[in-house]
C-alpha positions as CSV (number, residue, x, y, z in Angstrom):
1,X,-5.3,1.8,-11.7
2,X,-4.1,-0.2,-14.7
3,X,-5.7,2.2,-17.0
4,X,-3.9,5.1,-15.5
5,X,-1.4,5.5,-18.6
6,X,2.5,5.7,-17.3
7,X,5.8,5.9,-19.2
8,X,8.5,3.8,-18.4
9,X,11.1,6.1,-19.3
10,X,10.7,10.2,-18.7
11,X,13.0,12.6,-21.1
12,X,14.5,15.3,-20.2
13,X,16.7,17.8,-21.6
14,X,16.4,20.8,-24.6
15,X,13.8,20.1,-27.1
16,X,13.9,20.5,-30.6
17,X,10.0,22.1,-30.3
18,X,7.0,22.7,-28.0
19,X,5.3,20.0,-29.4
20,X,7.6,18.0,-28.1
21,X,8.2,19.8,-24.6
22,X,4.7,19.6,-23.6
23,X,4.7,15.8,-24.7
24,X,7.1,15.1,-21.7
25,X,5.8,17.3,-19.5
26,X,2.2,15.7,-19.7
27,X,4.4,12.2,-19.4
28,X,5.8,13.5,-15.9
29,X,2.4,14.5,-15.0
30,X,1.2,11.2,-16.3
31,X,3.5,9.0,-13.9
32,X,3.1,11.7,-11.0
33,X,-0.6,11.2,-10.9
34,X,-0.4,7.5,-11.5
35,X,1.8,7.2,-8.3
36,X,-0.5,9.8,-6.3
37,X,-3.3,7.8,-7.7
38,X,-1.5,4.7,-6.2
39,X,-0.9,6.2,-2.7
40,X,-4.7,7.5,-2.2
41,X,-5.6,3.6,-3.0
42,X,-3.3,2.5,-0.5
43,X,-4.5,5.0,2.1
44,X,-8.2,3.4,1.3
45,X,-7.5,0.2,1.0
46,X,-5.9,0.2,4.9
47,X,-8.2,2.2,5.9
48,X,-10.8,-0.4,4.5
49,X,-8.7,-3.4,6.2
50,X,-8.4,-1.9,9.4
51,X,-11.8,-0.8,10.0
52,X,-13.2,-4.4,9.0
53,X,-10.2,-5.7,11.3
54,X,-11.2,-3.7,14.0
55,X,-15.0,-4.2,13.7
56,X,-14.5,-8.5,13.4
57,X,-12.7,-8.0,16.8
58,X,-15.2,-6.2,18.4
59,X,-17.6,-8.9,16.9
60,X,-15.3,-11.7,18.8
61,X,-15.3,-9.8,22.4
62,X,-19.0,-9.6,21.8
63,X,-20.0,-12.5,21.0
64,X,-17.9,-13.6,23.9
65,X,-15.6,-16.0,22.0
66,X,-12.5,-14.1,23.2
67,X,-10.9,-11.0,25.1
68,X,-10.1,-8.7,22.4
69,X,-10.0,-5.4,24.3
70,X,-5.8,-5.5,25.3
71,X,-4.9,-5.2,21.4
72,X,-4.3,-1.7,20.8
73,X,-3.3,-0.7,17.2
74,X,-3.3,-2.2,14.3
75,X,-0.2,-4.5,14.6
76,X,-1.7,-5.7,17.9
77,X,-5.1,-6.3,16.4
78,X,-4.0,-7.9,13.5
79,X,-1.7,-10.5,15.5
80,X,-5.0,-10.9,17.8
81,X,-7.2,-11.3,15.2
82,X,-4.9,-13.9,13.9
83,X,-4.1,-16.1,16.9
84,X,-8.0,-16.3,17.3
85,X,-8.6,-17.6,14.1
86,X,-5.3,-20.0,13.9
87,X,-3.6,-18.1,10.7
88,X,-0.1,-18.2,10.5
89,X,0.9,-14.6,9.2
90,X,4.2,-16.1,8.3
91,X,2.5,-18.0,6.0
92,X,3.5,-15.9,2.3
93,X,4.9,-12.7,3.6
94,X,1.1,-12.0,4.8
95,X,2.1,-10.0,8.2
96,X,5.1,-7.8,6.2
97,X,2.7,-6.8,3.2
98,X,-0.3,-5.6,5.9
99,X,2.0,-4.0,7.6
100,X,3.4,-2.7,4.7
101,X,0.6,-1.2,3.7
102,X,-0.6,0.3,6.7
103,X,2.4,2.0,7.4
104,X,2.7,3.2,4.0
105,X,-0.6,4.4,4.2
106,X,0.4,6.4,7.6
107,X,3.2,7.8,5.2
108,X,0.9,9.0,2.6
109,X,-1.2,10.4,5.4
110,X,1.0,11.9,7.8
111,X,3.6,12.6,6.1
112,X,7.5,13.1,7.2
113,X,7.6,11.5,11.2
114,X,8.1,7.6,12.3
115,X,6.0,5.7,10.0
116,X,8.1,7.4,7.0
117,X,11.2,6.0,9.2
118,X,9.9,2.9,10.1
119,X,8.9,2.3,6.5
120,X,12.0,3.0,4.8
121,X,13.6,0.2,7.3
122,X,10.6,-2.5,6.3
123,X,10.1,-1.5,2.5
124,X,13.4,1.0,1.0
125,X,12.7,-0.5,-2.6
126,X,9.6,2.1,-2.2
127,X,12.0,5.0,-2.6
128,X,14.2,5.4,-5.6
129,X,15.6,8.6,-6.2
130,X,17.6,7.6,-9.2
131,X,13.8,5.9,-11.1
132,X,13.7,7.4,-14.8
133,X,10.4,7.2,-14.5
134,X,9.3,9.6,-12.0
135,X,10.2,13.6,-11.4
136,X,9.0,15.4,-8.0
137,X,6.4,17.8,-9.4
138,X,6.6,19.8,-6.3
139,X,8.2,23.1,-5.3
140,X,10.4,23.4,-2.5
141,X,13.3,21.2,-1.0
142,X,12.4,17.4,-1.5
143,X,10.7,15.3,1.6
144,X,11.5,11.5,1.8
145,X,7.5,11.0,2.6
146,X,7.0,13.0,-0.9
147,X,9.1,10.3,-2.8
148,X,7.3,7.2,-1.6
149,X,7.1,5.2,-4.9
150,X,3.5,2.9,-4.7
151,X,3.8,0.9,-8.1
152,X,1.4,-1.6,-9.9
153,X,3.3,-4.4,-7.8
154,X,2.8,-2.8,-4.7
155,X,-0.7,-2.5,-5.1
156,X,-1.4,-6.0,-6.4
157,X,0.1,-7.3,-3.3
158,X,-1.5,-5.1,-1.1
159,X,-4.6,-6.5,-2.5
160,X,-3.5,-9.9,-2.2
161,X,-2.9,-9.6,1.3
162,X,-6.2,-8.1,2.1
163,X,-8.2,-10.9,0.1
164,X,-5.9,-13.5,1.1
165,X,-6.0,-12.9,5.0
166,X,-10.4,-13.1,4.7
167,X,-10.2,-15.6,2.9
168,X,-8.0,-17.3,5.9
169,X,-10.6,-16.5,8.4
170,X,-13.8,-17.5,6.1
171,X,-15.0,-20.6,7.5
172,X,-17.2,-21.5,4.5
173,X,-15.8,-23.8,1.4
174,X,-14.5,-22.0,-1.3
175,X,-13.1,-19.0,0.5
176,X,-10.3,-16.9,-1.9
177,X,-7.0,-18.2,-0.5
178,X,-5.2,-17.4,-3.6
179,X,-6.7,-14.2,-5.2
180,X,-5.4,-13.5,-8.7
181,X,-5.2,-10.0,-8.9
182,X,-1.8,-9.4,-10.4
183,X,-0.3,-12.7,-11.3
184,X,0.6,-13.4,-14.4
């Protein structure tokens, strides 16, 4: 994703030649497919999380260490999966950037509908119509799902998150607790 190459300011406007006019329209393309790049990892990476999620639960109810079967969906399974293990999704902002992601990842999926909704309630810095860096490439009248804005941030807490909340439940020494992926 880093090596997706973005500009942090898009022109537009009369230019003085073509040279120049297809310069800034490859920039717009440039930061349109950076952030389309950015949702399709975010649709993968909660994908990723929630089949793992929902295949340790299942390892739990069989293994007959607890009753998973009454947590339906993936805010349910999550908070089950939690309380089993004893971690504290408080803890960092770890419950509000999984379920960040997975509802931004229903956005990118499903498009317009409650997750775009509920997502513009828990996240509205994801949407910024007024951004000079980004142009809706698309025909047509403009969708809020359309507009969701996934950035390098985004992403490195997303990951974060992910590596973070394994590492919680990893019983051996040395589990990742504090990934690095993004810090500076």
């Amino acid at each position: 994703m880093e090596n997706l190459r973005t500009h942090p300011v898009l022109e537009i406007g009369e230019t003085s030649s073509l040279d120049l006019f297809l310069d800034r329209a490859a920039a717009q393309v440039d930061n349109y497919t950076a952030n389309e790049a950015a949702k399709a990892f975010t649709l993968t990476l909660a994908g990723l999380f929630e089949r793992q999620l929902s295949r340790w639960a299942r390892a739990i109810q069989d293994a007959g260490l607890a009753d998973m079967s009454g947590f339906s969906g993936f805010e349910a399974l999550l908070r089950g999966c939690a309380e089993e293990t004893g971690i504290d999704l408080a803890l960092g902002g770890l419950r509000e950037d999984l379920t960040e992601m997975f509802v931004a990842a229903n956005v990118v999926r499903h498009g317009e509908g409650r997750s775009c909704e509920r997502l513009r309630e828990l996240a509205p810095d994801l949407w910024d119509e007024d951004a000079g860096d980004y142009h809706d490439l698309l025909p047509g009248t403009a969708i809020a799902s359309e507009h969701v804005r996934i950035r390098q941030g985004d992403l490195a807490r997303y990951i974060r998150a992910t590596t973070r909340f394994w590492g919680l439940v990893d019983p051996l020494p040395l589990a990742v607790i504090q990934p690095p992926y993004g810090q500076a």
